[in-house]
Legacy VTK file of the C-alpha trace (Angstrom):
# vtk DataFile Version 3.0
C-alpha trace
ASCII
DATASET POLYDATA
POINTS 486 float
0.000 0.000 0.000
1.261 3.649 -0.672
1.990 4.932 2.574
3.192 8.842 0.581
6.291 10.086 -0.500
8.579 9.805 2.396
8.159 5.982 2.518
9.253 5.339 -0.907
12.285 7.871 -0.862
13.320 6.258 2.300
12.530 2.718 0.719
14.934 3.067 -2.149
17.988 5.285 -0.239
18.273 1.768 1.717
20.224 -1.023 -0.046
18.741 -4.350 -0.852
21.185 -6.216 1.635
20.065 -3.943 4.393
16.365 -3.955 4.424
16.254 -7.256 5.950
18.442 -6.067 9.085
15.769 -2.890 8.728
12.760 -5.111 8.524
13.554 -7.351 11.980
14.875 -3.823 13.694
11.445 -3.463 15.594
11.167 -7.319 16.787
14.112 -5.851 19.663
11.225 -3.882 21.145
9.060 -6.961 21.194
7.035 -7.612 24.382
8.859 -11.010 25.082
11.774 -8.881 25.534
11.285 -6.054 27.189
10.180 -8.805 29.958
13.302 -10.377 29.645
15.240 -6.766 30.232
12.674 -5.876 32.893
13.906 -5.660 36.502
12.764 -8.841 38.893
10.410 -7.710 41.141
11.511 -10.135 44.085
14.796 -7.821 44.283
15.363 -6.165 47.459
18.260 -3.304 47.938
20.549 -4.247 50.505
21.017 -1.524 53.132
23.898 -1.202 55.698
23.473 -2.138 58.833
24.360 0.892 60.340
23.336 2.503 63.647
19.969 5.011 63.718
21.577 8.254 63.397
23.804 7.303 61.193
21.152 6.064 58.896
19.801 9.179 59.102
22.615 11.175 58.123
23.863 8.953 55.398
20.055 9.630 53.749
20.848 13.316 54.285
23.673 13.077 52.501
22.518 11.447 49.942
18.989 13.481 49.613
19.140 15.690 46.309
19.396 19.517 46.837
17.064 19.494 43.603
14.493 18.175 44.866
13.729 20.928 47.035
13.739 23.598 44.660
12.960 24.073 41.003
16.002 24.747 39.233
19.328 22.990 39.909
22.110 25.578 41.496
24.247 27.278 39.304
27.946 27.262 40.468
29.959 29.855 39.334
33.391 30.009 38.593
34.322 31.847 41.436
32.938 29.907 43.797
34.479 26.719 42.794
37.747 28.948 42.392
37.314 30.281 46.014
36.847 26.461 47.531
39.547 24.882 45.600
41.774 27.993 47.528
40.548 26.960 50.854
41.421 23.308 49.957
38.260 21.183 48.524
38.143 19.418 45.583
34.960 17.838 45.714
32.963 20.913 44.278
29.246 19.624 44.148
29.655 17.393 46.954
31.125 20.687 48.950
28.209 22.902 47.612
25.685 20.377 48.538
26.775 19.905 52.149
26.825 23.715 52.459
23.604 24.011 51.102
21.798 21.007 54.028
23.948 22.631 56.379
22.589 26.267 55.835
19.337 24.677 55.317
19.261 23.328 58.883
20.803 26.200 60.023
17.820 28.180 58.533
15.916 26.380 61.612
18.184 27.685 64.620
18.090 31.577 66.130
21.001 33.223 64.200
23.042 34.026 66.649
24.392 30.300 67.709
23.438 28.680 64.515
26.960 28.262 63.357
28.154 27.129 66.377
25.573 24.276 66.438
26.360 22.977 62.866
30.156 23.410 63.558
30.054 21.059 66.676
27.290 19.185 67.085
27.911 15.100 66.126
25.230 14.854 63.439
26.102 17.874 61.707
29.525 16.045 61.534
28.598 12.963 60.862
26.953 14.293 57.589
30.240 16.039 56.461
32.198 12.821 57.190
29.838 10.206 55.011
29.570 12.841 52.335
32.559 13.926 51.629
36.428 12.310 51.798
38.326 12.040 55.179
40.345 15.366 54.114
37.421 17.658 53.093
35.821 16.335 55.848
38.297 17.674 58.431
38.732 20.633 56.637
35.406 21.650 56.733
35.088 20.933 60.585
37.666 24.259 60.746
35.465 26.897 61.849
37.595 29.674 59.924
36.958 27.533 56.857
33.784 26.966 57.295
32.945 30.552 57.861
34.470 31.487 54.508
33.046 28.492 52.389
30.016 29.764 53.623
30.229 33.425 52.797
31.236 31.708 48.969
27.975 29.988 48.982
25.883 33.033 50.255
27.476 35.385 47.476
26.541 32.667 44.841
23.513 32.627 46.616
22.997 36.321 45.007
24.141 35.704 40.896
21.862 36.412 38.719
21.497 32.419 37.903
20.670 31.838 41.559
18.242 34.647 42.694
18.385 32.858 45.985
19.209 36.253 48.131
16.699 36.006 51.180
18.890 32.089 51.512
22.498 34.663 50.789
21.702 36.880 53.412
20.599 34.515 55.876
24.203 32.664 55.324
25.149 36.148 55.683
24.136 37.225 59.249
24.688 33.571 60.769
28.669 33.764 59.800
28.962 38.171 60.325
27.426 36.727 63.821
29.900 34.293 64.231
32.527 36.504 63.812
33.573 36.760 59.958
33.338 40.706 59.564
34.066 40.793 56.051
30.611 39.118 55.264
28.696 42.229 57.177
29.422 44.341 53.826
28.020 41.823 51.938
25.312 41.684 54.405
24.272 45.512 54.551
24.777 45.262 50.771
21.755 41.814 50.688
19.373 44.188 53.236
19.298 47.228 50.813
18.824 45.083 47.610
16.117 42.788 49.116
13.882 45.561 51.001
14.352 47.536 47.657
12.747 44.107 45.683
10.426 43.756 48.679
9.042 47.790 47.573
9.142 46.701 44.222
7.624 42.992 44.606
5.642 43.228 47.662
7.625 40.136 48.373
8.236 39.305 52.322
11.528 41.340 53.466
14.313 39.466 55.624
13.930 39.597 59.024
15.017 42.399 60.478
16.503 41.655 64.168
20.227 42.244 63.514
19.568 44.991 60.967
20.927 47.467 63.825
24.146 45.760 64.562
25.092 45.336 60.850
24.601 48.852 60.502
26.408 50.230 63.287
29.167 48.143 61.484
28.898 49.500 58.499
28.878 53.297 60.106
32.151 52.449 61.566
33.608 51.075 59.349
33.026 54.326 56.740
33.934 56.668 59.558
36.996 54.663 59.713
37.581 55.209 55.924
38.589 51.369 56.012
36.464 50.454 53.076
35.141 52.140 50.016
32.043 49.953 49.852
31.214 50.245 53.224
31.682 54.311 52.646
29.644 53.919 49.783
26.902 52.092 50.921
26.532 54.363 54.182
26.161 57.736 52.036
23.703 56.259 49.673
21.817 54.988 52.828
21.983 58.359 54.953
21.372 60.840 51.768
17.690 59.165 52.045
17.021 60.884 55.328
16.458 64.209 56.254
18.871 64.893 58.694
20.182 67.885 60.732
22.200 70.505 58.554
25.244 69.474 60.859
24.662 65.610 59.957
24.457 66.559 56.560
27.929 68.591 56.478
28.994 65.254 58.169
28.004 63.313 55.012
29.010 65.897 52.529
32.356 66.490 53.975
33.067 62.319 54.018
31.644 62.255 50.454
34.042 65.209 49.133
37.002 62.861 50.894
36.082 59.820 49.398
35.961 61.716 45.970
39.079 62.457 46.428
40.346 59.082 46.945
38.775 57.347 43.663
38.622 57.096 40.459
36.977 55.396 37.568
38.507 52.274 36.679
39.832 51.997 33.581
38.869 48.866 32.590
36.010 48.396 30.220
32.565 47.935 32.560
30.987 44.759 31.376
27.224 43.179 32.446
27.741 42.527 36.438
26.034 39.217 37.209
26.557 39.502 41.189
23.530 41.264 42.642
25.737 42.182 45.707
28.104 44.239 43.847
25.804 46.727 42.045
27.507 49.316 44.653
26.864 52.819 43.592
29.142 55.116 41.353
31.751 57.932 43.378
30.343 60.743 41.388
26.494 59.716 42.335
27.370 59.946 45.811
29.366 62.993 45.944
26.813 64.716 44.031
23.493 63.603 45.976
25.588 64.583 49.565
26.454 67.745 48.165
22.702 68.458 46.927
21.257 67.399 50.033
23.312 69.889 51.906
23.220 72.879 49.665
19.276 72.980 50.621
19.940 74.260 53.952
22.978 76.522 52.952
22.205 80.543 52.730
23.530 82.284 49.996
26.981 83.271 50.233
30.796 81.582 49.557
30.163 78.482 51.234
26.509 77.488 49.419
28.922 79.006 45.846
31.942 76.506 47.201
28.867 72.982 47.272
27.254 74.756 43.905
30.690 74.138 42.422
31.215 70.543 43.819
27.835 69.729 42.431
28.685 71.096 39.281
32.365 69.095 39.592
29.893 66.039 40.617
28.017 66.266 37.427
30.585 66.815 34.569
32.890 63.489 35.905
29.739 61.453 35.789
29.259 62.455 32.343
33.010 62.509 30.746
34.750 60.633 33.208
32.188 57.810 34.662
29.630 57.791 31.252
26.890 57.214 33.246
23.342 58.466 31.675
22.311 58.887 35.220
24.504 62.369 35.295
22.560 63.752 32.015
19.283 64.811 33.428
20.573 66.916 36.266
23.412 68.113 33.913
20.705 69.234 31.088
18.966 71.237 33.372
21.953 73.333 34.355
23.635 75.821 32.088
27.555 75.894 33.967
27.778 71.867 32.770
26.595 71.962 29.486
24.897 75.130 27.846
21.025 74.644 27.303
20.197 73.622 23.730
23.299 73.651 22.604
24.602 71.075 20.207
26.039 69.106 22.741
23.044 69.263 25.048
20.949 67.735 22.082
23.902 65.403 22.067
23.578 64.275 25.393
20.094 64.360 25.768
19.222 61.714 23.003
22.200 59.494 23.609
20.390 58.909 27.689
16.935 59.266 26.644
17.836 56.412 23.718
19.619 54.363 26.858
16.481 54.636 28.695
16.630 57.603 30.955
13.173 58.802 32.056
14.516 62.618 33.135
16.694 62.347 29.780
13.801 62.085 27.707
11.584 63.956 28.964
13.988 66.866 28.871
14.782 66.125 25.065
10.858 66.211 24.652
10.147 69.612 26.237
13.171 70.894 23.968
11.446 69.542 20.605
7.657 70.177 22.018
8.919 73.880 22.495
10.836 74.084 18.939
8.361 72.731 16.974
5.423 74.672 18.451
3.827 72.050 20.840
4.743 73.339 23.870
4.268 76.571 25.202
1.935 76.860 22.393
2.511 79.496 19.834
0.457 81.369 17.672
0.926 80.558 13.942
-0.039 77.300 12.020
-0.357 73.910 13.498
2.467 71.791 14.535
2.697 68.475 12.296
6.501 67.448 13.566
5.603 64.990 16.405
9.349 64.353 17.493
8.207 65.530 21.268
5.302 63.782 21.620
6.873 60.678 20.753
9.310 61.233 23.229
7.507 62.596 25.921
5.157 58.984 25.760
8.538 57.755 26.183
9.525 59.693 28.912
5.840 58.263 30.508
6.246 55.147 29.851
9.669 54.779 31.381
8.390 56.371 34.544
7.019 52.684 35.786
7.232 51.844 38.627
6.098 55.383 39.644
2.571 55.388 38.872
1.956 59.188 39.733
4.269 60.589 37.425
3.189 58.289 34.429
-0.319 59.658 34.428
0.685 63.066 34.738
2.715 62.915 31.786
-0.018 61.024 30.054
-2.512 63.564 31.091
-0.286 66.575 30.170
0.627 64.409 26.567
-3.445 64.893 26.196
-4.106 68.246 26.919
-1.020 69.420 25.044
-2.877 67.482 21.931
-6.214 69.064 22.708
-4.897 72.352 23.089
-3.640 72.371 19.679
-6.237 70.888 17.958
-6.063 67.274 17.973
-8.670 66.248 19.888
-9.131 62.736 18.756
-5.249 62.202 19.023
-5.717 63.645 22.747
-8.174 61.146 23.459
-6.713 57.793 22.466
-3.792 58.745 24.453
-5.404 58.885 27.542
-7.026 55.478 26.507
-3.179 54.157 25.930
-2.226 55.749 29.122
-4.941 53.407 31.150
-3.892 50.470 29.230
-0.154 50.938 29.446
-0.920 51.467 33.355
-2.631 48.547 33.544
0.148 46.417 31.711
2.661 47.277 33.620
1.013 45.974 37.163
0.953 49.210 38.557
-1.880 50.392 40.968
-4.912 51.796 38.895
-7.235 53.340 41.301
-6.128 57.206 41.293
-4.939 56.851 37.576
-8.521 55.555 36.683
-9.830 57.869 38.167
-7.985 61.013 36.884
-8.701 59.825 33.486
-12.186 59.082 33.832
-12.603 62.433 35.116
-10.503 64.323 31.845
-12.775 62.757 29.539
-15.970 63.396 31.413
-15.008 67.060 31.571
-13.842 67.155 28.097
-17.236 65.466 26.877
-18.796 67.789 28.461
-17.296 70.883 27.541
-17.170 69.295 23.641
-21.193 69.236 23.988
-21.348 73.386 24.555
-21.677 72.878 28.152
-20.681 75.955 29.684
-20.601 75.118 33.082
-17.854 72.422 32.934
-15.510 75.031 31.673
-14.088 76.582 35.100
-12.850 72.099 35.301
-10.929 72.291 32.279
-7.143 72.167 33.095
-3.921 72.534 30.956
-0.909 71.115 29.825
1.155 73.298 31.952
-0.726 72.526 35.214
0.110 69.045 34.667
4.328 69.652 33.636
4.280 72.031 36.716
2.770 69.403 39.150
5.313 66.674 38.433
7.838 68.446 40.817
5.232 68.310 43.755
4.054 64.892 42.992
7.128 63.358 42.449
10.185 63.122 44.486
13.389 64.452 42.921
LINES 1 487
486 0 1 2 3 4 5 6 7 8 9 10 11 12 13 14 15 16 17 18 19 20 21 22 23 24 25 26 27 28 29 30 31 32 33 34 35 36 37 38 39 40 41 42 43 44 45 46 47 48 49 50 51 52 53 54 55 56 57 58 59 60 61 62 63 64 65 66 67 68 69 70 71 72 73 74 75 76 77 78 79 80 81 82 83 84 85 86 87 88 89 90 91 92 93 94 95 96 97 98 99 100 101 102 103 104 105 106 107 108 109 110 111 112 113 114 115 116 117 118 119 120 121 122 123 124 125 126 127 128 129 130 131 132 133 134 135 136 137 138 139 140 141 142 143 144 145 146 147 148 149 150 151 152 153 154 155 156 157 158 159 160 161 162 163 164 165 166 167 168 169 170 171 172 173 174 175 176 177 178 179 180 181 182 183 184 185 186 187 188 189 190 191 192 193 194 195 196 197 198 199 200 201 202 203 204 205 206 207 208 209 210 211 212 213 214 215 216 217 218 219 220 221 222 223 224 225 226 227 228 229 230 231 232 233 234 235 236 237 238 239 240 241 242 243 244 245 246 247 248 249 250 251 252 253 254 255 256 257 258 259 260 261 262 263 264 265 266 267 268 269 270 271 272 273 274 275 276 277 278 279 280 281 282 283 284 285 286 287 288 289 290 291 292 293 294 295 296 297 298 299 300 301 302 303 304 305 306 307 308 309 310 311 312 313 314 315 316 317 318 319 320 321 322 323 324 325 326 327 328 329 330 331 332 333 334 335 336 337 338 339 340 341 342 343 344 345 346 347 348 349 350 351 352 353 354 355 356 357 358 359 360 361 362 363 364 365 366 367 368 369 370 371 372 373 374 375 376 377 378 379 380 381 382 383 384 385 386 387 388 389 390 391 392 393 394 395 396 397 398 399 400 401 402 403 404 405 406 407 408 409 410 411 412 413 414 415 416 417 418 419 420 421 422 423 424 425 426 427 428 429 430 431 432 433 434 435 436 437 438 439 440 441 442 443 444 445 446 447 448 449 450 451 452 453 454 455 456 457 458 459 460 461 462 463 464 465 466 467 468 469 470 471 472 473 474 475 476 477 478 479 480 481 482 483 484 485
């Protein structure tokens, strides 16, 4: 029977002597013997006779660290680089005692939890049937074990793992136990995972020792021991709103840690260690010196931080090339001259990178050239360079829902205002569904929209009395700066 095509081609590519051998090929997947390969079912595994406990731990060590979570653990290079210095050559089997040991230490308070799985006999007992003789004894040396840990916990935080609330928890049991190098890494695994807790609404780690790991932290900057630790303090204190003495404090360290740095010259490359996003000299200096200069009168001093700002701003453009540094630096003249060629420059090279402030800037420059924005008298604008950019600018606000809709809402009115009304109103329709794509909370944005296009169907009716609730373009671009925080 013609079975198509295929069956014939593949009929005649196979020689005549061969299609026997091809003809009996399926007869080895006959039932009689896949009983014959099939495992007797009067076979028993044969189990040591070993004592209780020592049952126990020999099924912990055998138990499969995949099993309990849904993706197999990435080891990096560096961490099986950093255990083969300490002595172990066993990677995997290394990792996965680490990983049941921090597991059961997950159980015990903190604060003795490394001295339990350090010294107690079945915590032993599990290194010795796991691993060799030698990597067993090595790992029952506390200093080892304390750094083999802090190896894990940083792996903990690539961006293969993701496993930070585990990282930080290996984190605070060995900083507790005495290895101070791991409370940077620490303070570094609080700010990252309350920041993803904000962003998530995922649980954040617990915080009884956040206190102590700070107070290390703080002396360790005052010290000037560390630049991370420096680093990480600043960014943490310019959040607050301090006394103007506590802010000279910060300024003052910030100017001398300036000082101290500079960018390195090696090319920056994708960082896949979650722990080591630490924030850029020039960032810091500038925010401290910002900060302060609000509660400085005029006179030499508030001129001396205006100029350290200023200082701030042009090495995070030329020096650092961070986009961060282009908003603030648009927006004053003594960095780069306003609309001037390299302002333009600047301004799409960030806002094309992704920078929210960047692009909106570059879209009030083109709303104002081409006639958008402030409006102008004369013919109507048909260049729509800034309105693309200032959706941009709106979309890229996300997470901030406040500012999104504002932009939206000024986007509109600008539209309206010069006589694209059905343009203005699909915008505002985009605006709700881009809100609503992106996750972000739609109850006041709803609202404020709903609102707009009641009052302009209103007013587009010849209802006079819905006038006096007509607002503007402006009101909206003026409002970001209350509504959002710098």
């Amino acid at each position: 029977m013609y079975a198509g095509p295929s069956k014939r081609i593949a009929s005649k590519a196979i020689c005549p002597s061969c299609r026997l051998l091809a003809a009996f090929r399926p007869l080895s997947t006959s039932p009689v013997l896949r009983v014959k390969k099939r495992t007797p079912r009067n076979v028993r595994e044969v189990r040591p006779d070993v004592p209780g406990s020592m049952a126990q731990t020999l099924e912990l060590a055998k138990s499969s660290v995949k099993s309990r979570d849904e993706k197999p653990h990435y080891i990096s290079p560096e961490l099986a680089a950093g255990l083969q210095q300490l002595g172990f050559h066993s990677i995997p089997a290394v990792v996965n005692v680490l990983r049941e040991l921090s597991a059961k230490a997950a159980s015990l308070p903190p604060a003795s939890a490394f001295s339990a799985i350090s010294t107690q006999q079945r915590f032993i007992e599990m290194m010795e049937v796991a691993l060799g003789s030698a990597e067993a004894a090595l790992m029952r040396d506390p200093k080892v074990l304390r750094k083999a840990f802090h190896l894990l916990a940083q792996n903990y935080f690539h961006l293969r793992n993701s496993l930070g609330l585990k990282g930080f928890e290996i984190l605070r049991m060995i900083f507790l136990a005495g290895e101070l190098e791991a409370g940077i890494d620490a303070f570094a695994a609080i700010l990252l995972l309350e920041k993803q807790a904000e962003r998530t609404g995922k649980a954040a780690p617990d915080s009884t020792y956040f206190l102590r790991i700070g107070d290390f932290i703080k002396a360790k900057a005052l010290a000037r021991t560390d630049w991370r630790a420096v680093t990480m303090y600043l960014k943490e204190m310019t959040r607050f709103q301090g006394t103007k003495a506590f802010k000279r404090e910060c300024y003052q360290l910030a100017k001398e840690f300036y000082s101290t740095v500079e960018p390195s010259r090696k090319s920056r490359v994708e960082n896949p260690w979650l722990l080591q996003d630490y924030e850029l000299p020039w960032k810091t200096f500038y925010e401290a010196a910002r900060i302060y200069l609000l509660d400085l009168p005029e006179g030499k001093e508030r001129d001396n931080v205006q100029a350290d700002m200023e200082l701030a701003l042009r090495d995070g453009l030329y020096k650092y090339t961070d986009p961060r540094a282009v908003a603030p630096a648009l927006r004053n003249d003594k960095v780069i001259p306003r609309h001037s060629k390299e302002w333009i420059q600047f301004a799409t090279e960030a806002a094309t990178k992704g920078e929210k402030d960047a692009s909106f800037e570059l879209a009030k420059y083109h709303l104002s050239k081409d006639g958008w924005y402030p409006k102008t008298e004369g013919k109507k604008p048909t260049k729509w360079t800034g309105i693309e950019w200032l959706g941009v600018s709106a979309a890229l606000s996300s997470p901030d829902t406040t500012r999104m809709v504002y932009l939206y809402c000024g986007l509109a009115h600008v539209l309206r205002e010069r006589g694209y009304l059905a343009e203005g109103r699909s915008w505002l329709s985009y605006a709700r569904e881009n809100i609503g794509e992106a996750g972000l909370d739609m109850s006041g944005a709803e609202k404020l929209i709903i609102d707009i296009e009641e009052v302009w169907k209103r007013t587009d009716s010849g209802d006079q009395a819905w006038e006096r609730y007509v607002k503007t373009s402006e009101y909206y671009f003026t409002e970001l700066d209350r509504v959002t925080p710098p």
